[in-house]
N, C-alpha and C positions, 0 to 999 in steps of 0.2 A: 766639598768643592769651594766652600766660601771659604774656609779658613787655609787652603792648603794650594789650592787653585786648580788638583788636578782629582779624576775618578772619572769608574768606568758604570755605567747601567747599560741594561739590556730593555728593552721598552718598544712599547708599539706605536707607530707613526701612525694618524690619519692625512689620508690625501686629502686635494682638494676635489676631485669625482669623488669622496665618502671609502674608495676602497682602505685597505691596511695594510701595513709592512710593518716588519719585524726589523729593526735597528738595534745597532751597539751604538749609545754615546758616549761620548770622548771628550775628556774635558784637557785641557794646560796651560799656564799661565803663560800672558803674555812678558810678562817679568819675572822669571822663577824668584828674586830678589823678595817681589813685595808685587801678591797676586792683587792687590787691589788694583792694580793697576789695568786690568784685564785678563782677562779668559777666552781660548777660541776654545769652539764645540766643532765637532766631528761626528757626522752620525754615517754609520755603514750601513749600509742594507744587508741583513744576514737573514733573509726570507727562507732562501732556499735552502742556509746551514743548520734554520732551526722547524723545517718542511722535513730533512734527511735526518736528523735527530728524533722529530716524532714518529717518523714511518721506522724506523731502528726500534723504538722504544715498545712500537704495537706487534713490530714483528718478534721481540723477545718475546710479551706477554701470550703473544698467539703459540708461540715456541712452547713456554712454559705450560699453559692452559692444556697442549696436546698431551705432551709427556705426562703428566698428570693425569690427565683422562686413560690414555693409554698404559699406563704404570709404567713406562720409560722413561728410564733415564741416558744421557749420555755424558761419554769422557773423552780425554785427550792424553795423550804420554808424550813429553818433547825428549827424544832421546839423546838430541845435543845437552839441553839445559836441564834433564833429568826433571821436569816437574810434570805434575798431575795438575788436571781439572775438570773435576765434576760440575753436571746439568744441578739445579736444584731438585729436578725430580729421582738425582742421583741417593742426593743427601736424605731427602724423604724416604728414600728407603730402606738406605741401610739407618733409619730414624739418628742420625747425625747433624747436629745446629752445627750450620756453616761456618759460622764464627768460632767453632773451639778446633779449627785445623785453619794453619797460617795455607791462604789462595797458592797456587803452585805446588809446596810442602811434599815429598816423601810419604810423610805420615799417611796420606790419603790410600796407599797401597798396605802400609801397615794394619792401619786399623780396614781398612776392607775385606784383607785376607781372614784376619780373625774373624770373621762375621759366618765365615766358613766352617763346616765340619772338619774336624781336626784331621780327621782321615782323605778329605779334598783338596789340602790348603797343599800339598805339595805340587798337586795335579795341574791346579790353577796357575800356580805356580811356573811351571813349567811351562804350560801351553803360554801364557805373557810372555815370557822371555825368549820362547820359539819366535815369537809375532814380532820380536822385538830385535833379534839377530837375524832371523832367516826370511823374515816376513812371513809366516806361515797363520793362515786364518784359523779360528775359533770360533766353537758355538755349541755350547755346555748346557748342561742343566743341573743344578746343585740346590739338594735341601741346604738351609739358609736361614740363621737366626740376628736379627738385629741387634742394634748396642743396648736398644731396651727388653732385649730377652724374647720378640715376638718371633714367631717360629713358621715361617714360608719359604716360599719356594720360586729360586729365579732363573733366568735365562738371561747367561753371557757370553755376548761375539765381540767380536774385536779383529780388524783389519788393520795392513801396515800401508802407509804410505811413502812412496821411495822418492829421491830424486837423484838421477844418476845411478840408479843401482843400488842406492845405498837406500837401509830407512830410516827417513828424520823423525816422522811421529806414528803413534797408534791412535785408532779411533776405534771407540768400541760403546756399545751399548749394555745397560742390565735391566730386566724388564719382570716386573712381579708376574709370576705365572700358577700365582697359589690356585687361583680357581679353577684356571686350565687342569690344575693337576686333582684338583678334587672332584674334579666333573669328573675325569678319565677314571680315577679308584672309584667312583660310584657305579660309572659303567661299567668295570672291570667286575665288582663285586655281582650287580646286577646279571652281566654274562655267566657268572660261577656258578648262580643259583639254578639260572634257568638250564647249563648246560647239567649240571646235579639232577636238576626236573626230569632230562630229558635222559640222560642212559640208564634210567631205574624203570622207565615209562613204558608199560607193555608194548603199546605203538611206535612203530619205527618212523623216526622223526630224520629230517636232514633240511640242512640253511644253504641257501647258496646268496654269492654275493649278486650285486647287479650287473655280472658280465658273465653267469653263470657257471661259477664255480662253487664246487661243494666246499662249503667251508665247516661243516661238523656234520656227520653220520652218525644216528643214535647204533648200539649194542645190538638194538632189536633188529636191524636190516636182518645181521644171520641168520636168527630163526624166521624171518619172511622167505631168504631171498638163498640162503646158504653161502652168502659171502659175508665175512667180515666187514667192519668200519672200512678198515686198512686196503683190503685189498677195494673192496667197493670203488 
């Protein structure tokens, strides 16, 4: 400012009641010639612009924090301007640093599809491009290896959004569901065993669920009962 007569800072005022405000000043010379001459200052009250910038900034991290907790991620597809945009909790899981795909890019669908089982990538495939001309929703589950090789299992939906009839973008989510799925093969294995347990079992055994339906009849009913599982 001394030497040039003009520059911008962002700074905080105190009043005279002790409260504070948030200011732009603003400096330019009164002689652009030869700023010795004088300087006015400008200060703006930008309270509220840099209030709606901090509650922006807590709402992305709150954004982020959830996805994360939740192994959610999400995307966008602009079908006018053909670009992608992943969540960062996007990128975390197909383990991709956000920085080695240009923001918008193509690539984002490239390298995402391969992350897929070779025998799914056309599947996927297809259902984005149904979402993508017809508007038609998705919600998949696909085993799923990342770019560094780890080996899980996700869940992806994706809706279209129209205007006039027409769709301008897609929004879609992909959500780590590894656990989900190894809880359900541990139950599954678990049910295998006990149903093994149970039609070798002298005693005639049967499950019903909680609105009482038989949901497995051991072998043994016929010799109790002279009906079969089946017919039982």
């Amino acid at each position: 400012i001394q030497k040039r007569g003009t520059g911008t800072i962002e700074t905080v005022l105190q009043k005279k009641d002790g409260s504070q405000i948030d200011v732009l000043l603003s400096s330019t010379p009164m002689d652009t010639q030869d700023p010795s001459q004088g300087v006015t200052f400008t200060a703006l009250d930008i309270t509220k612009r840099v209030q709606a910038e901090e509650n922006l900034r807590k709402s992305e991290n709150l954004l982020n924090d959830t996805q994360q907790i939740t192994k959610m991620g999400g995307w966008t597809w602009n079908v006018e301007n053909q670009t992608m945009f992943w969540s960062d909790e996007t990128y975390r899981i197909h383990e991709i640093d956000p920085i080695e795909i240009e923001a918008g890019s193509t690539e984002h669908v490239e390298r995402g599809v391969k992350c897929y089982d070779e025998k799914d990538r056309q599947t996927i495939l297809e259902a984005f491009q149904k979402c993508v001309d017809e508007g038609i929703s998705y919600d998949m589950e696909f085993p799923f290896t990342t770019v560094k090789g780890k080996r899980i299992w996700i869940r992806t939906t994706a809706q279209a959004e129209k205007e006039k009839g027409k769709v301008v973008c897609v929004i879609g989510n992909i959500m780590d569901i590894t656990e989900r799925k190894e809880a359900e093969d541990k139950l599954h294995e678990r049910e295998t065993k006990f149903r093994l347990l149970a039609d070798y079992t002298f005693d005639w055994e049967y499950w019903i669920d909680p609105e009482g339906n038989y949901i497995y009849i051991s072998p043994s009913c016929e010799r109790l009962t002279g009906y079969n599982a089946e017919e039982f």
